[in-house]
N, C-alpha and C positions, 0 to 999 in steps of 0.2 A: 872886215877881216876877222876870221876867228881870234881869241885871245891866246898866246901862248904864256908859258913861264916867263921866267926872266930873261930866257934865250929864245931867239928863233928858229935856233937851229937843231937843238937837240929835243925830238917832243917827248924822247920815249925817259927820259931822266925824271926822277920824282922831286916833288916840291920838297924845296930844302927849306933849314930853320927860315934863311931867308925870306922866302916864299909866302910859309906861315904865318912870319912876323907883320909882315904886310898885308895879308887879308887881315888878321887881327887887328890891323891896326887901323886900319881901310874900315872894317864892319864896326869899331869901337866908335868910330867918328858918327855913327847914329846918336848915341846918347848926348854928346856934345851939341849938336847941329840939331836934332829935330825934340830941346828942352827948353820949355817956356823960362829965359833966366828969372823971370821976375817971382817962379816959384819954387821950380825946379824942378814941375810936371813933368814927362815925359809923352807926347804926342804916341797913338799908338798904333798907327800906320804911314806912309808915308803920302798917303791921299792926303787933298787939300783940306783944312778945315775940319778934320779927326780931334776927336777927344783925348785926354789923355787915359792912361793906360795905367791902372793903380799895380800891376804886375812889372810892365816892363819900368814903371817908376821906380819900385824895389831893384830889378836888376841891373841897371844904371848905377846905384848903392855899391851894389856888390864887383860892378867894372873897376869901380874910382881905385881899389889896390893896386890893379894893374895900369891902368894909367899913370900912376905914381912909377911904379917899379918899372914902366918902359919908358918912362921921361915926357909923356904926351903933357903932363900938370904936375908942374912941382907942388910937393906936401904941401905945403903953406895954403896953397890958393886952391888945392882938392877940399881942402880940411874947410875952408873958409865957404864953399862947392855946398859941401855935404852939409856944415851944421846947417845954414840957410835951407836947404830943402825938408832936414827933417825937423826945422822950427816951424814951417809952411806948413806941416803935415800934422804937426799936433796941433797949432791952432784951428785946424779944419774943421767947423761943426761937426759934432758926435752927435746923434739924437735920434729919434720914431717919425721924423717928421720925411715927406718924401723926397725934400729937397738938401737933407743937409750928404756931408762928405762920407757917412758911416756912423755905426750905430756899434755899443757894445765894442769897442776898439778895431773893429773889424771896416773896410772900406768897402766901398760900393767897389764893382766890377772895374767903369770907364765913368771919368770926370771932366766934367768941362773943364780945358786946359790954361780960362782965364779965371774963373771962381772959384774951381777946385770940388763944383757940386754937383751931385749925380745928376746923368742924363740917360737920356732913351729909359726912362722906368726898368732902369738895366739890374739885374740883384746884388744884394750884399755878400761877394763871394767868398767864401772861407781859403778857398786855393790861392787865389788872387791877391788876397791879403797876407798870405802865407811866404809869397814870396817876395812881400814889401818885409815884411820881418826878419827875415833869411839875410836880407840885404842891409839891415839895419844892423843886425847880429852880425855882418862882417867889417861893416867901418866902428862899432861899438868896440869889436877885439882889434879891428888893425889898427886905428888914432888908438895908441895906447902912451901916447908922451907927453909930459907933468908941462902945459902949457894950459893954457884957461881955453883955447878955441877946442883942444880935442877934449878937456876934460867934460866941457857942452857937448860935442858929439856924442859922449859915451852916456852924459844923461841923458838925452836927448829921445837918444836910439833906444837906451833901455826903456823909457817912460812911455815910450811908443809901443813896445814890446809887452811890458805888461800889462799895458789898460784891458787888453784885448782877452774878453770872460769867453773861455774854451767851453766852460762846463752849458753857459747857455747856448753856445754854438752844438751844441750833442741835442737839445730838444728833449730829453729825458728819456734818449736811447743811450745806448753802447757806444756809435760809432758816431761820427760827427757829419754832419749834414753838408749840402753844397753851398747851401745860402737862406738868405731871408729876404723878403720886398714889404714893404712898410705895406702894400697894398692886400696883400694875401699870407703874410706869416712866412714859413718855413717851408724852402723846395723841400717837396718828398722825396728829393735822391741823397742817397749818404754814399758816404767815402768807403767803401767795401770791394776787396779785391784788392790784388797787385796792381798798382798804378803811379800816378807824380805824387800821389795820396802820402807815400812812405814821410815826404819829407813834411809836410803840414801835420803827423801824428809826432813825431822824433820833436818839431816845434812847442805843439801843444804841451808834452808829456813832460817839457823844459819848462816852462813858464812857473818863477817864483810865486807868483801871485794867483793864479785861478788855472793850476795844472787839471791837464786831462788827467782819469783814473786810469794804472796799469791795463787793468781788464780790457780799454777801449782800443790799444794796439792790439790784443788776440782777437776783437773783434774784428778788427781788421783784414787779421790775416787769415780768419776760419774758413773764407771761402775763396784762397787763393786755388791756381790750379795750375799744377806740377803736371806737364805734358811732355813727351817724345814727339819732335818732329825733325825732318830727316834726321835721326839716329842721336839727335843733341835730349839730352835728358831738361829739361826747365822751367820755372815758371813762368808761365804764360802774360802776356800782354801786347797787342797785336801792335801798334803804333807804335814806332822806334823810340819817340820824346819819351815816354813814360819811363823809360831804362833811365834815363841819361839827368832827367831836370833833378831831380834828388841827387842827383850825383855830382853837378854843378858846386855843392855845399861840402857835400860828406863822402870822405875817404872811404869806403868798404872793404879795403880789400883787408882780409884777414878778420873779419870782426863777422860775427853771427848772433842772430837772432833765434829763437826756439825753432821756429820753420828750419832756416839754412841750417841748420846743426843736424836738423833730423835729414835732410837731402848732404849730407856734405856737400855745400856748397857753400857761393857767401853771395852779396849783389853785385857786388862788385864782375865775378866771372859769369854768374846769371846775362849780365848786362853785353858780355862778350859774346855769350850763345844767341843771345835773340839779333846782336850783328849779323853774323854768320846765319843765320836763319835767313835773315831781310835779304841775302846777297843771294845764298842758297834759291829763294822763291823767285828772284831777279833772274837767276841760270836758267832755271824752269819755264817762266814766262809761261806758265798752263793759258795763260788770255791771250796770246801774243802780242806784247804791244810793242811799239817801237822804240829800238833804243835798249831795252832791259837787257842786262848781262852781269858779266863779272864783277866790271868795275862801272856799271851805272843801275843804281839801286838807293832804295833809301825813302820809304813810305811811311807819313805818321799824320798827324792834323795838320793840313797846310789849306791854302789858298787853291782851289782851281778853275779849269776853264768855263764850267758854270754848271748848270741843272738840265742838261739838255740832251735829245739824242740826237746821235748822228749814223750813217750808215759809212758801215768804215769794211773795206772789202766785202762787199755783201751783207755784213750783217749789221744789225740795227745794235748799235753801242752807245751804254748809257754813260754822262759825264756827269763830275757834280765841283759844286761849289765849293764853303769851306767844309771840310768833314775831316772825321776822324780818320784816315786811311790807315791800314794795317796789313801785315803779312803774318804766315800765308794765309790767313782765313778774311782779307778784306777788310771792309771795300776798299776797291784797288779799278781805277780809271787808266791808269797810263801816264797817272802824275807822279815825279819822282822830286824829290826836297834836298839841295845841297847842305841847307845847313844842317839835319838832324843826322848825316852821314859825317860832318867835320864832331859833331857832337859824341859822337862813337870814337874820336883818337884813341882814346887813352887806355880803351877795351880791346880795339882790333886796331893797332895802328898800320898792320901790314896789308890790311886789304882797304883800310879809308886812304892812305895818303896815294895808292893808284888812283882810288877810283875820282879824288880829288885832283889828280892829274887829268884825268877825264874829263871830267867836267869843265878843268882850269881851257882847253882846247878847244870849248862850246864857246857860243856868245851868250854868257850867262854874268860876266859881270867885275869876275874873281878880284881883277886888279883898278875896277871903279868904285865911286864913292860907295859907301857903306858894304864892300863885299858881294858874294853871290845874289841873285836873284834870289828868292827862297822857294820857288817852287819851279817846274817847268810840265810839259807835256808835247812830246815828238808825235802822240800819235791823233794829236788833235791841229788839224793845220787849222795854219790863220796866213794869212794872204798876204798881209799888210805888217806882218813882222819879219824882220831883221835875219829868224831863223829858220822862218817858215812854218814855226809852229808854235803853240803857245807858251809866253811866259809871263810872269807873275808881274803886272806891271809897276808893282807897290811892294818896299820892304815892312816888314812889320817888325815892332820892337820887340818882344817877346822872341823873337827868331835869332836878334842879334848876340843875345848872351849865351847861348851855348858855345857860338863860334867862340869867344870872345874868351869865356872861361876854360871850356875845355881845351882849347888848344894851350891857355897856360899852365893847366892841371896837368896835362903832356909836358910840356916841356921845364915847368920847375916846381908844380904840386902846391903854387900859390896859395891858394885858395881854400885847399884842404887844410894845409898848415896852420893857416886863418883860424878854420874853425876847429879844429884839434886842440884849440886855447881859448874858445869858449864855452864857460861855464854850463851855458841854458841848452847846447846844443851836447854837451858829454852827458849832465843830467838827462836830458831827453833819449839818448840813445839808452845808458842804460836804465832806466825805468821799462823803457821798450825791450829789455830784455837781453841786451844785446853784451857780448861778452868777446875777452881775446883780443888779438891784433895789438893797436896802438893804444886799444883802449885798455 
């Protein structure tokens, strides 16, 4: 049977607070259920035997407010949650060697979820890491009450936050690099352009101890690119996440940086435009693949049906694995993502909470354990599923925190509030330039 809402009977009604509060609460139950207690790793998919995920380990951090605030973990035993995870994490070998947890305060990418030490010769990611600190910086400001477990939290978290040398994460450039592998040095890709990049500069630019220099945000921003597509004026970035994962952290609205001042604009309604773009390219459907419309849309880096072609009415159609998908300029298979469309509430909530109705009417998942599926694809059948066509057999953790956060950032600004009373993260903003609003 298809899933409906809470009713059977009415499909055409939109998910109420209700609704919300229950996928939220549904998708939250990943970090509880798929965390090694004995460290407080976080597994980073839900295949068997996966590593943990030094990313979605941060974002599990940054769940634990709302978890408190919706009664899932009382304070006491969050509090009790967190400092163990981030005592875990600072004990974790720092070093050059290729098997320790991170090097220069920064973590390897994926850790084995019983040692805590890198595997697959995976790199030392600066993004990755970015958002183990992000998470760190939100129970560091929220445990803010004169008991000895959270005043541990708050050293904890900070001690964590400042090991991590930003200026040797630059390589004796401007902008800051992806990463490093004890094997070969420094990826030759840096952090340039509009991307989730905003929020790993705004980090760095905070750090009491070994701050990025102002210069390295204009480096950032020198070769953003400010486009017209269907008649929306914005900057560019093709993959929906990138709007949204900095935003997870940081309130924008009203606050600008040198760019947005000279566009009158802010990221915050940026982030609203590249919505409506995603849905826009979704009406269009120039590929036509199955399914895309109004209210089913929603393309960024997910999981899909694999690397293969198929012949789909005549013509020979290429599919792919995980990649970066993007609208409108691609790549674009016919795989569409629930959760980077729930990630967009707080921007478009008039065109996500239909198109979320939509989807709530698939068998994708809505009202089972950990929320949506995170990815699907109508126009790649499979035989032997449920819908007849493919879906994501595996949630990833990285996917559950946008659901997770934005829909609280919708409905009480949690999150934002959070970090609006942290120190390292208002220093980072204005060093980056950034002026007006709340700030």
């Amino acid at each position: 049977m298809p899933e409906t809402l809470s009713t059977d009977t009415d499909h055409d009604r939109m998910p109420t607070e209700q609704d919300l509060g229950r996928l939220q609460f549904t998708t939250l139950l990943y970090y509880l259920q798929c965390t090694n207690p004995d460290n407080g790793l976080v597994r980073d998919k839900t295949e068997p035997n996966t590593p943990a995920s030094i990313a979605a380990t941060g974002m599990a951090l940054a769940t634990i407010p709302v978890a408190v605030s919706r009664g899932v973990i009382i304070r006491e035993f969050a509090a009790k949650i967190t400092r163990h995870r981030l005592s875990y994490l600072m004990a974790c070998p720092q070093g050059p060697e290729p098997h320790a947890s991170g090097y220069k305060g920064f973590f390897y990418h994926f850790l084995d979820i019983e040692t805590g030490r890198r595997v697959w010769d995976c790199e030392l990611s600066t993004i990755d890491s970015a958002y183990l600190f992000a998470g760190a910086l939100t129970v560091a400001t929220y445990f803010n009450q004169d008991t000895a477990e959270e005043a541990e939290i708050r050293r904890l978290a900070m001690a964590l936050y400042e090991r991590a040398d930003w200026n040797w994460a630059c390589n004796g450039g401007a902008t800051l690099t992806h990463g490093w592998r004890p094997e070969s040095g420094f990826i030759p890709y840096r952090w340039r352009g509009y991307d989730e990049g905003l929020l790993l500069y705004v980090i760095g630019l905070g750090s009491p101890t070994h701050p990025l220099p102002p210069e390295s945000f204009e480096a950032y921003t020198e070769s953003y690119d400010w486009r017209n597509i269907y008649g929306r004026e914005l900057l560019y970035s093709g993959p929906l996440f990138t709007h949204q994962l900095s935003h997870m952290w940081l309130d924008f609205r009203g606050i600008r940086d040198a760019f947005m001042r000279q566009h009158d604009s802010d990221y915050f309604e940026n982030s609203r435009h590249a919505t409506y773009v995603q849905q826009e390219y979704a009406i269009r459907n120039p590929m036509g693949y199955a399914g895309y419309g109004e209210y089913c849309w929603g393309f960024t880096a997910c999981d899909g049906p694999g690397s293969v072609k198929r012949n789909i009415n005549g013509m020979e159609q290429q599919f792919f694995d995980y990649v970066a998908r993007g609208a409108p300029f691609g790549p674009d298979d016919g795989t569409v993502c629930p959760w980077v469309v729930i990630g967009s509430l707080p921007f478009a909530p008039e065109i996500v909470v239909p198109t979320v109705r939509t989807f709530a009417r698939m068998d994708l998942g809505m009202t089972r354990l950990y929320g949506f599926k995170p990815s699907f694809n109508q126009t790649y059948a499979v035989e032997d599923s449920p819908t007849g066509w493919w879906v994501s057999p595996y949630h990833f953790g990285i996917d559950q925190a946008p659901v997770v956060l934005m829909i609280e950032n919708h409905r009480t600004g949690l999150l934002w509030d959070i970090m609006k009373q942290c120190r390292p993260i208002v220093t980072g903003l204005r060093r980056a330039g950034f002026t007006g609003g709340w700030l």
